[in-house]
C-alpha positions in Angstrom: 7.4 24.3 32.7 7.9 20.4 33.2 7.2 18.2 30.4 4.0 16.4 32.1 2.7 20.1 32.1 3.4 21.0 28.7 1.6 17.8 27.3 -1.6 18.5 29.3 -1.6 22.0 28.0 -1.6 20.5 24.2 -4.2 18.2 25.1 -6.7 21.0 26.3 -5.6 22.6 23.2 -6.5 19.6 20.8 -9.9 19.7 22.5 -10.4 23.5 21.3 -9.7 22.4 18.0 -13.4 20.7 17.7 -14.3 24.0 17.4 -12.8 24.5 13.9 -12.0 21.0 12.8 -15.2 18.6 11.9 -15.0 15.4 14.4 -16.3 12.9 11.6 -16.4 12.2 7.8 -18.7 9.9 6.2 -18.5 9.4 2.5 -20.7 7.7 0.1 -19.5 6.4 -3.5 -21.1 4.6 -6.2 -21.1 4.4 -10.2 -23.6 7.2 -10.4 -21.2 9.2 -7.5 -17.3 8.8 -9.2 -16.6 11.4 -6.9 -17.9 10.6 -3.3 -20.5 12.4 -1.7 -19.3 13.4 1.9 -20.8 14.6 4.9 -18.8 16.2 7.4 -19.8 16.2 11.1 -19.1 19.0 13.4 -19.6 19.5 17.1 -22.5 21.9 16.2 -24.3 20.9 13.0 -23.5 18.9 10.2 -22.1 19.8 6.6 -21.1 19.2 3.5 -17.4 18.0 1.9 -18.2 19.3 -1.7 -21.2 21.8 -2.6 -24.4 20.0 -2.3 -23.1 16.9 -1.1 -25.9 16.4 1.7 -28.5 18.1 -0.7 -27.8 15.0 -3.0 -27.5 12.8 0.0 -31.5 13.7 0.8 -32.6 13.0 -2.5 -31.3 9.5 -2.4 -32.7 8.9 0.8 -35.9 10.0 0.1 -36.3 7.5 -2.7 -35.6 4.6 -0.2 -37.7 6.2 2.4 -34.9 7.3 5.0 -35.2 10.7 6.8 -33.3 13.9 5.6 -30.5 14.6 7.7 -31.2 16.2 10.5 -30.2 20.2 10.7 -30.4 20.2 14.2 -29.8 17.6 16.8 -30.0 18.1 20.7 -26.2 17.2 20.5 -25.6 19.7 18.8 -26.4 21.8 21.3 -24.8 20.1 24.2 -21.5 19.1 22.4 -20.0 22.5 22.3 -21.0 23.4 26.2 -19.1 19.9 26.7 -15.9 21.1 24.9 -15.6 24.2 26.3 -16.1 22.9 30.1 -13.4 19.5 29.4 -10.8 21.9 27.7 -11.4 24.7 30.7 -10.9 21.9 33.1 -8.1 20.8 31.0 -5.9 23.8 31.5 -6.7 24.1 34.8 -5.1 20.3 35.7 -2.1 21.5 33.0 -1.7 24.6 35.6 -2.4 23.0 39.0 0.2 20.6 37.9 -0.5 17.3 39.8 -0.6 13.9 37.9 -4.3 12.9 39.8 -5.6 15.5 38.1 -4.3 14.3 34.7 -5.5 11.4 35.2 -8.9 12.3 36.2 -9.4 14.2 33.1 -7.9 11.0 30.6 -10.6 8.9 32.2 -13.4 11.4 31.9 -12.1 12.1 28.1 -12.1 8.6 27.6 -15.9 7.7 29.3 -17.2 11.0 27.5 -15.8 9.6 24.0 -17.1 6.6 24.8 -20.4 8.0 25.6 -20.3 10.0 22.3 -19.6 6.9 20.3 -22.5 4.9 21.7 -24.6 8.3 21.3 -23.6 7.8 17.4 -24.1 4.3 16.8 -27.7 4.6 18.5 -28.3 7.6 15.7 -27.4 5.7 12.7 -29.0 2.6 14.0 -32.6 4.5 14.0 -31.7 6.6 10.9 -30.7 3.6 9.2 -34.1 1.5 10.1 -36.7 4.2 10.1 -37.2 3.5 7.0 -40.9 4.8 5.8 -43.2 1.7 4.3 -44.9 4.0 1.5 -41.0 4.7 -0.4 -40.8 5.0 -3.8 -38.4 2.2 -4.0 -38.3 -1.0 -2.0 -35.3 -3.4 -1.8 -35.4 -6.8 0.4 -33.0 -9.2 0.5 -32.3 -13.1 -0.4 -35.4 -13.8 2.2 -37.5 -11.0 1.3 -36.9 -8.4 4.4 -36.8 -4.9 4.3 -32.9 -3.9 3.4 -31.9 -1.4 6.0 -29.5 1.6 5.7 -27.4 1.7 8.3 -24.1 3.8 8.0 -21.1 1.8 9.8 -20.0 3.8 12.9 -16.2 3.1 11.5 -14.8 1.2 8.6 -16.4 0.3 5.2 -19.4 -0.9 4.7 -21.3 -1.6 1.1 -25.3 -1.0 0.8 -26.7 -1.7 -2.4 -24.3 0.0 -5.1 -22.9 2.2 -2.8 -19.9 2.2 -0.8 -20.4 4.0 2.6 -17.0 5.0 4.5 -17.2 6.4 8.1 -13.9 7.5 9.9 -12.9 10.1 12.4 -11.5 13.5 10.5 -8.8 16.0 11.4 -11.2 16.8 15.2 -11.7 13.5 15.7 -8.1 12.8 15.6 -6.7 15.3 17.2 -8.7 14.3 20.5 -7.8 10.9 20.4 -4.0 12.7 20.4 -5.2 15.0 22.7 -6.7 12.4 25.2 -3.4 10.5 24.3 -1.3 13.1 25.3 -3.2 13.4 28.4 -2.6 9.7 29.5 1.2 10.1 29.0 1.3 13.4 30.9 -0.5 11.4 33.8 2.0 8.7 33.5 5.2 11.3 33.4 3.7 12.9 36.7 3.0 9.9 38.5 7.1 9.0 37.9 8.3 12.3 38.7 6.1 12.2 41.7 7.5 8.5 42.7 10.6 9.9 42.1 10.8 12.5 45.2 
């Protein structure tokens, strides 16, 4: 089988792997937290790194009036249907073996991760502000407003005394190869078919 052929093959593959392998980590540390709480966040539900990370995570939330995280969520629901259907289609291109189709499956990967990305930041951006008025404890800052709690969508990002990280794990990363892979098996069939 032709290189071009073999890449998209491992590209489906990688997609399969959001199955077992959680797509996102987000981790919390503080003084009171040495070792960081950390929520894991699958295609299907979310859970935690270390026993009764998120359990912990609800308890300091409900002190500053955020919601408990969510158990269920329509995505995920719809996020494993999506999988399965890109990775199908995936093999399928692999098999049929032209570089259009390659390449029409990079761009969908790429507009679906995009799609899932904005999806996220809209989450965090209401679980982070839905904050509710009658909390326990109230912070403001240097001009008296309400501190909000939203997570970063990636990077580092300090609220109060803690220290919130938010980064793809081992699913997320193995799509971006996976779309990656993609893209150059696109590029490797569009040469070999410029070539004949």
């Amino acid at each position: 089988m032709r290189w071009d052929k073999w890449l998209m093959v491992v590209a489906s593959l990688a997609v399969f792997s959001l199955y077992i392998f959680p797509l996102w980590k987000i981790s919390l540390s503080a003084p009171q937290y040495p070792d960081p709480l950390g929520i894991l966040i699958y295609i299907d539900r979310l859970a935690d790194e270390e026993p009764n990370d998120i359990r912990n995570v609800n308890i300091l939330n409900h002190y500053v009036g955020m919601q408990p995280l969510p158990e269920d969520l329509p995505e995920f629901t719809v996020f494993p249907i999506i999988v399965a259907v890109m990775g199908v289609l995936g093999l399928l291109v692999a098999f049929w073996g032209r570089w259009k189709g390659y390449l029409a499956w990079f761009v969908a990967m790429v507009l679906l991760g995009i799609a899932g990305i904005y999806d996220f930041a809209l989450w965090l951006y209401h679980y982070g502000h839905n904050i509710d008025p009658n909390a326990i404890m109230k912070f403001t800052d240097a001009e008296g407003n309400p501190i909000v709690y939203n997570p970063p969508i990636f990077g580092e990002k300090t609220i109060l005394n803690f220290v919130v990280w938010s980064y793809p794990s081992t699913g997320g990363v193995l799509l971006v190869l996976g779309i990656l892979l993609a893209g150059a098996a696109a590029y490797l069939g569009w040469r070999r078919a410029m070539q004949t």
